[in-house]
C-alpha positions as CSV (number, residue, x, y, z in Angstrom):
1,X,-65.5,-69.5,-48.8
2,X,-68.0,-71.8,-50.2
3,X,-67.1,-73.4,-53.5
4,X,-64.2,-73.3,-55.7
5,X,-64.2,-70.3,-56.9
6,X,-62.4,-68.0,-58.3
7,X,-62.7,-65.6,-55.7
8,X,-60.7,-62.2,-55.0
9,X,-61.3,-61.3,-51.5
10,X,-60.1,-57.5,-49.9
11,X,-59.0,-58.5,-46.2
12,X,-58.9,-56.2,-43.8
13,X,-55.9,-56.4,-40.9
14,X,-56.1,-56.5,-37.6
15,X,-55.8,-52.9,-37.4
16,X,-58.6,-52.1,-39.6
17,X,-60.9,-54.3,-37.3
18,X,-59.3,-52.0,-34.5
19,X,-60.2,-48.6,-36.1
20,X,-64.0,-49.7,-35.8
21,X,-66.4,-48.2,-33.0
22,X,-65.6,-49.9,-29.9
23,X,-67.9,-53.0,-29.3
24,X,-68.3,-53.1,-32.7
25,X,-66.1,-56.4,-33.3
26,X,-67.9,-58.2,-30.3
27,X,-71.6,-57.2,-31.7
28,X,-70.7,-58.8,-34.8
29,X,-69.8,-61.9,-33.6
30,X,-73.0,-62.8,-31.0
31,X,-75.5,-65.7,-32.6
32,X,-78.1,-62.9,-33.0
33,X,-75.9,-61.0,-35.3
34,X,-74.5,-63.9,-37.1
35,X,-76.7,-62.8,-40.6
36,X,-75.3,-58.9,-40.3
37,X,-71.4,-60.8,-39.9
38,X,-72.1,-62.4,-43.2
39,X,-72.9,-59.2,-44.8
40,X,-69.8,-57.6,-43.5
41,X,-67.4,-60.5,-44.1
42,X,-69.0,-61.1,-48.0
43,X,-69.0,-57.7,-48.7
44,X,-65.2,-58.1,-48.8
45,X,-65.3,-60.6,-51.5
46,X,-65.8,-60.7,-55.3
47,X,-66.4,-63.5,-57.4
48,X,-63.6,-64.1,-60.3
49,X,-59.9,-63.6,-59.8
50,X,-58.8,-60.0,-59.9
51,X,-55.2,-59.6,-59.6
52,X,-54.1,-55.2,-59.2
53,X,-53.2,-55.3,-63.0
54,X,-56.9,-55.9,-63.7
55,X,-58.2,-53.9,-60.8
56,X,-56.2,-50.9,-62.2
57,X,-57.1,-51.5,-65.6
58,X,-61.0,-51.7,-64.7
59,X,-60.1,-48.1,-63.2
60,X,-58.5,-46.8,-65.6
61,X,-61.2,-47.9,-68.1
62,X,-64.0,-46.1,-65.7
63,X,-61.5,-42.9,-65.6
64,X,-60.1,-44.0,-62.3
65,X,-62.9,-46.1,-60.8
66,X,-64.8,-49.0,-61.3
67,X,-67.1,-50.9,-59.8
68,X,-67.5,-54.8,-58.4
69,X,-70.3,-56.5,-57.3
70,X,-70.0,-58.1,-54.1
71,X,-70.6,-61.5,-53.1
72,X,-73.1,-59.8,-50.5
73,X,-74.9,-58.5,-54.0
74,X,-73.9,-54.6,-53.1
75,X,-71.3,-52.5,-54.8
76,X,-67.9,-51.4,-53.9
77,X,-65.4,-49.4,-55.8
78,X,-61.9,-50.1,-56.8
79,X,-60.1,-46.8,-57.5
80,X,-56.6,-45.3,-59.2
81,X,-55.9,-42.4,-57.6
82,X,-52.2,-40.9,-56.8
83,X,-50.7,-44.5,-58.3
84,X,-52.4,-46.5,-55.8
85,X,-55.4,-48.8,-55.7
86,X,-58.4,-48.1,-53.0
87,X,-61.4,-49.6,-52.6
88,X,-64.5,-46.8,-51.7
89,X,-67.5,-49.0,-49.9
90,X,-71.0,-48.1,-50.1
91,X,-70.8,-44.9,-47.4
92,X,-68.1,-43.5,-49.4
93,X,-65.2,-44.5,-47.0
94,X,-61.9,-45.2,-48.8
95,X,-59.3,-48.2,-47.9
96,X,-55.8,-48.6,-49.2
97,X,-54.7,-51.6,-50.5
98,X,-51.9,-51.8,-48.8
99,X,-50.9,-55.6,-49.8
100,X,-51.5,-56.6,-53.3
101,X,-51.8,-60.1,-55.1
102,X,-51.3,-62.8,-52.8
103,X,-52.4,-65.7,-54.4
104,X,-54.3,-68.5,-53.5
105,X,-55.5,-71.4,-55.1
106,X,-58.9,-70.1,-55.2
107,X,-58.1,-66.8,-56.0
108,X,-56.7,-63.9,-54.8
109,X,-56.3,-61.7,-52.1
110,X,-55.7,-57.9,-51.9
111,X,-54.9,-56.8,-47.7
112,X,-56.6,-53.6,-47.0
113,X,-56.0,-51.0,-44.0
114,X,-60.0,-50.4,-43.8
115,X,-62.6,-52.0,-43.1
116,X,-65.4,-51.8,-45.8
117,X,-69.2,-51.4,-45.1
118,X,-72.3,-51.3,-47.6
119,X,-74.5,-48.8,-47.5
């Protein structure tokens, strides 16, 4: 990332690239596509530092979701459901976060089993 932050970025694993359409991963990454890359890879990250205590809070506060706006400008939901946190993207797809807090000097960083898409 650009700058110095804070940022709190949702990072998907290797498997979560791996669920996607096949081709899709190779697509993304041709010079032609470079601008729809972007859009994927800053959907994925939100300006400020949101460790899960204040992603669960923000929930809780929105009655068990809440919304952040994307470095990309669009929206994506963290939610509380079942005493875990998820993140819902813009087609309604859900993605656990299955690693929380790991902290950087810039931010933070949640792992997530999904990858997340805008509308």
């Amino acid at each position: 990332m650009k700058g110095a932050g804070p940022f709190t970025v949702f990072a998907p694993t290797n498997d979560a690239f791996a669920k996607l359409p096949d081709g899709t991963v190779d697509t993304l990454l041709e010079p032609e596509n470079k601008k729809r890359l972007t859009s994927v890879l800053t959907y994925h990250v939100v300006a400020g530092k949101h460790d899960a205590k204040s992603l669960v809070a923000k929930a809780r506060e929105g009655k068990g979701k809440a919304e952040l706006k994307t470095v990309s400008g669009d929206t994506l939901s963290v939610v509380w459901k079942d005493n875990k946190l998820w993140l819902q993207d813009g087609k309604g797809m859900n993605a656990a976060i299955t690693t929380a807090d790991v902290f950087q000097s810039n931010g933070v960083i949640h792992v997530i089993d999904t990858v997340v898409m805008a509308k």
